[in-house]
C-alpha positions as YAML, in Angstrom:
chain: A
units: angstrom
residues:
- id: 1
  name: UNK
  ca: [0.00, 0.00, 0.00]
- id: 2
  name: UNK
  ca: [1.30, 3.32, -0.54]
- id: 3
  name: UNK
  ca: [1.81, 6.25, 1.83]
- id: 4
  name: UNK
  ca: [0.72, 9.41, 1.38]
- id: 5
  name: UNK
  ca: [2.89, 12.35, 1.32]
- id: 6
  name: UNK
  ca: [2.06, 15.91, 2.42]
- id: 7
  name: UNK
  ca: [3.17, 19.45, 1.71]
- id: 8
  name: UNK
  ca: [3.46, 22.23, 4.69]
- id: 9
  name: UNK
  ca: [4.62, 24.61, 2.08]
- id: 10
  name: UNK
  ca: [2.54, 27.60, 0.77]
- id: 11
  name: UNK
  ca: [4.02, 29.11, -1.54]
- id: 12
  name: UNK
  ca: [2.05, 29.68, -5.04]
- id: 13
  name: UNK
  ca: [1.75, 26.88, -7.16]
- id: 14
  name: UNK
  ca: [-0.38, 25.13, -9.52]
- id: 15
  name: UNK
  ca: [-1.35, 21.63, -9.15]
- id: 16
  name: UNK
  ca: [-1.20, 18.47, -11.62]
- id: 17
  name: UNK
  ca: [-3.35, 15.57, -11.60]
- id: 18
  name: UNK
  ca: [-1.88, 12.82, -13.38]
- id: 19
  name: UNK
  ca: [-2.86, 8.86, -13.29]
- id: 20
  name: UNK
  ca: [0.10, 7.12, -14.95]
- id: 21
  name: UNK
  ca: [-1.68, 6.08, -18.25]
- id: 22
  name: UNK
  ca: [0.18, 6.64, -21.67]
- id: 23
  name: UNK
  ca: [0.42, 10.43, -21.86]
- id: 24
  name: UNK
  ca: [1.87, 11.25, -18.49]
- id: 25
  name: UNK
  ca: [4.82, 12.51, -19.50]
- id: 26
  name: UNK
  ca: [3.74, 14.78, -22.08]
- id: 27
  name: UNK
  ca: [1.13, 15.80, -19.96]
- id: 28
  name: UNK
  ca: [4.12, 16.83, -16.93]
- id: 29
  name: UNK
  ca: [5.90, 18.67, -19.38]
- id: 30
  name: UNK
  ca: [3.18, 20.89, -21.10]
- id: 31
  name: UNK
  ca: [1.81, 21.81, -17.80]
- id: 32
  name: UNK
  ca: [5.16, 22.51, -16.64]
- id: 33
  name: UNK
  ca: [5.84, 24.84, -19.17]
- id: 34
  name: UNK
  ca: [2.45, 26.71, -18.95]
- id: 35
  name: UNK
  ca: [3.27, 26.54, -14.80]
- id: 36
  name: UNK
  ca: [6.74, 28.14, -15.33]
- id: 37
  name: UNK
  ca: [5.54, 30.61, -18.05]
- id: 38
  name: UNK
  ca: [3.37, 32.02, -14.90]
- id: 39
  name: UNK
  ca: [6.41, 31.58, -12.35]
- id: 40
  name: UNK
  ca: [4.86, 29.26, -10.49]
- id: 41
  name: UNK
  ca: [5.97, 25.97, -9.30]
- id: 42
  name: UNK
  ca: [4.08, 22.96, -10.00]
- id: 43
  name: UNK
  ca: [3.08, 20.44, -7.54]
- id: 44
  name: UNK
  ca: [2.31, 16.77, -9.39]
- id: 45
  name: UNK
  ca: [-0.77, 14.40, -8.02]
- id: 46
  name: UNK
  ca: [-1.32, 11.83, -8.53]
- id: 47
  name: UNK
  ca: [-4.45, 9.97, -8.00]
- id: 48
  name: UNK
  ca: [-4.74, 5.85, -8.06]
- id: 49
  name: UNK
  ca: [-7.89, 3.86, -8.00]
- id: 50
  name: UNK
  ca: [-8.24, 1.77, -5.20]
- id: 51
  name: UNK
  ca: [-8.96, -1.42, -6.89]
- id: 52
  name: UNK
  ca: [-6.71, -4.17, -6.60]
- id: 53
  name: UNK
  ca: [-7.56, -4.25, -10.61]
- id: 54
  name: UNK
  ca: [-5.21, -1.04, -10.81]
- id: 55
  name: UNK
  ca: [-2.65, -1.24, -13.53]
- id: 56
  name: UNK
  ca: [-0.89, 1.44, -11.13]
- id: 57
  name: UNK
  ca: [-1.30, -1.19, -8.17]
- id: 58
  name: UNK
  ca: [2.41, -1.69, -8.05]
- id: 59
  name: UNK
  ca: [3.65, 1.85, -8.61]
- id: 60
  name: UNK
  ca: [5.59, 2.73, -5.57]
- id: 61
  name: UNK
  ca: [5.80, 6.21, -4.19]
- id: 62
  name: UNK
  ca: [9.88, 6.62, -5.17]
- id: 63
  name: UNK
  ca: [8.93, 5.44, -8.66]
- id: 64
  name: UNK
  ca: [5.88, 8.39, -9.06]
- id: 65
  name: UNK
  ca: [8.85, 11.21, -7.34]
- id: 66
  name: UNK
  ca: [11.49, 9.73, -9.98]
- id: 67
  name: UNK
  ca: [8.93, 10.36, -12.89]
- id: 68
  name: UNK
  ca: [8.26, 13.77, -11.16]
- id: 69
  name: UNK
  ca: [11.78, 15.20, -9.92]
- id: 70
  name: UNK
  ca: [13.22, 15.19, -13.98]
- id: 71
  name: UNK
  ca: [11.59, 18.13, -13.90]
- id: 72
  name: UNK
  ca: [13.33, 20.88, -12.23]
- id: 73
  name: UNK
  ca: [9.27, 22.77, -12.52]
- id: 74
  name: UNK
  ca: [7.94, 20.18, -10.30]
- id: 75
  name: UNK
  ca: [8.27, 21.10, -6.70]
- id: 76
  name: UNK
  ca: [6.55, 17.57, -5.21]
- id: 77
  name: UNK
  ca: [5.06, 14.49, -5.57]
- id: 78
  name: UNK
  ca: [1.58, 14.01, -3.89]
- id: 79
  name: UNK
  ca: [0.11, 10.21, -4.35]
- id: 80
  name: UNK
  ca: [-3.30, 9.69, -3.35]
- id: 81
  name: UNK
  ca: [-5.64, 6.79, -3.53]
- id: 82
  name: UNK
  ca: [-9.74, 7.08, -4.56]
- id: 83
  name: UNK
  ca: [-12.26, 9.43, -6.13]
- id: 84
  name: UNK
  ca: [-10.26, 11.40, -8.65]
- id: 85
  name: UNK
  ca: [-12.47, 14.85, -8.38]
- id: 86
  name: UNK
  ca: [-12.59, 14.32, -4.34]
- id: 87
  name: UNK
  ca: [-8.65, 14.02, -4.29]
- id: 88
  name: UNK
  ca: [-7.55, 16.65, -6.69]
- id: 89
  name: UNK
  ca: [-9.87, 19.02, -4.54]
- id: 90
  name: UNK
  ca: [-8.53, 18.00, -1.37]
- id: 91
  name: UNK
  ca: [-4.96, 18.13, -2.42]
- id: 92
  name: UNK
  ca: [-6.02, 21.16, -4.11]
- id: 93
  name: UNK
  ca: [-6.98, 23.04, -0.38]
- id: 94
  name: UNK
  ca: [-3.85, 21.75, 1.36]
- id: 95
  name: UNK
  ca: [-1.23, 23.11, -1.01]
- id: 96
  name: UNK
  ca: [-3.07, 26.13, -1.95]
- id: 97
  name: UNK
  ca: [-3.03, 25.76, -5.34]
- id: 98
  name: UNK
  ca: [-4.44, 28.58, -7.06]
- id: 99
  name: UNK
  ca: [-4.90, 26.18, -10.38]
- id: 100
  name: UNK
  ca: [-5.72, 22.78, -11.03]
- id: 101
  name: UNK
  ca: [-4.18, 20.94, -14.05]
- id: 102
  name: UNK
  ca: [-6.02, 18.13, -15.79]
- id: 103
  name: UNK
  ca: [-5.21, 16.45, -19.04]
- id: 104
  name: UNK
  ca: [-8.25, 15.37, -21.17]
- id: 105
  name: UNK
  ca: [-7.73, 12.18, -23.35]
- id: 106
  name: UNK
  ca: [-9.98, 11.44, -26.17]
- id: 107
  name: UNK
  ca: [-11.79, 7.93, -26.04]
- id: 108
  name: UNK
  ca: [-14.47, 7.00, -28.93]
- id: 109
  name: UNK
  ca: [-17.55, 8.83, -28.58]
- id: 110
  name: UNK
  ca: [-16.69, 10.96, -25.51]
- id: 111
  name: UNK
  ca: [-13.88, 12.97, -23.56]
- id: 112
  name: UNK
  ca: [-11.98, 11.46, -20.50]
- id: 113
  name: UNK
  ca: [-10.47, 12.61, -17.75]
- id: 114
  name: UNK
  ca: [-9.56, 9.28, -15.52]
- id: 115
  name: UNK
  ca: [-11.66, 6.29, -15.43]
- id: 116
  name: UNK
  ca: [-15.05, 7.63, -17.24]
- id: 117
  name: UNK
  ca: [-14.57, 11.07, -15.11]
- id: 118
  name: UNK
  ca: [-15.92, 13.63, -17.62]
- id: 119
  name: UNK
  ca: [-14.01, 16.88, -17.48]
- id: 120
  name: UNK
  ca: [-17.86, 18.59, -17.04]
- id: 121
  name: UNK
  ca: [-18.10, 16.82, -13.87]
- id: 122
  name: UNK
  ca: [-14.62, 18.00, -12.64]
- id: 123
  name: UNK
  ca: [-15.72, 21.94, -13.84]
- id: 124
  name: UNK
  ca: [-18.72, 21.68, -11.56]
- id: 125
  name: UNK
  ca: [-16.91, 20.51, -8.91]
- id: 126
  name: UNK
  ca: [-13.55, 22.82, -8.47]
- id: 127
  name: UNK
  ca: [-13.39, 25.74, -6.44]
- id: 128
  name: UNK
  ca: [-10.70, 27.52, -8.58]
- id: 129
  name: UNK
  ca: [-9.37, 27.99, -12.03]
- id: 130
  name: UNK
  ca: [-9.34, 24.64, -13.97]
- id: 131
  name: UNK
  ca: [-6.87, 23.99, -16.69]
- id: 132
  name: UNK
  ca: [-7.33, 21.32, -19.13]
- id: 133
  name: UNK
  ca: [-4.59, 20.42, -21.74]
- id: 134
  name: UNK
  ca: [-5.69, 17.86, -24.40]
- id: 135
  name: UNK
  ca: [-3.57, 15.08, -24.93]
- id: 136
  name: UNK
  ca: [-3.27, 12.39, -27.45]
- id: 137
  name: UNK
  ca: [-5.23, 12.93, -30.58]
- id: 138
  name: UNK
  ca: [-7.05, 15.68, -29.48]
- id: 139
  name: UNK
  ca: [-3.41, 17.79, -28.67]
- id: 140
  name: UNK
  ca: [-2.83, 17.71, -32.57]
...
């Protein structure tokens, strides 16, 4: 099981929500860009489901930082487990992160943020600026 890591700092910042599906990467690097364009550092988090059916099941907490800390832009790694929208916004409040990141994938016949979360339900759930960069076929 992995532990969850914190963050006393509150400096500005913009936060990240990433899963680990194909895209990641990209998806770290865009909003790192946009994040530094705004001098702001960017705080990564990344949300897990809980299921033991979880391709991310076996990603360990050193493994998510490693993927994080290439990036000079990133200032932490947060790893949560559960309700993608809940988590974001929670990690959102305790960081004081004055935007959230998302990436939107495109799946056949609708638009994705993590497991079937649309990005509408996300919008009518934040509290603060949301940012959503497409990725895959619909970055092109």
């Amino acid at each position: 099981m992995m532990s969850e890591q914190t963050t006393s700092s509150t400096s500005p910042c913009w936060l990240l929500g990433v899963d680990l599906q194909p895209g990641t990467r990209e998806l770290i690097e865009q909003a790192g860009a946009l994040a530094d364009a705004a001098n702001r550092a960017l705080v990564v988090c990344a949300v897990l489901s809980s299921q033991s059916t979880d391709l991310d099941e076996n990603v360990s907490d050193a493994q998510l930082s490693e993927v994080s800390a290439q990036y000079g832009f990133v200032r932490e790694t947060i790893v949560r487990r559960g309700d993608i929208t809940e988590e974001l916004l929670l990690c959102a409040s305790e960081v004081q992160a004055e935007v959230i990141v998302v990436g939107r994938r495109h799946r056949p016949l609708q638009h994705t943020l993590y497991r079937g979360r649309s990005i509408g339900e996300l919008v009518a759930a934040v509290d603060r600026p949301l940012l959503v960069i497409p990725l895959g076929k619909d970055a092109s």
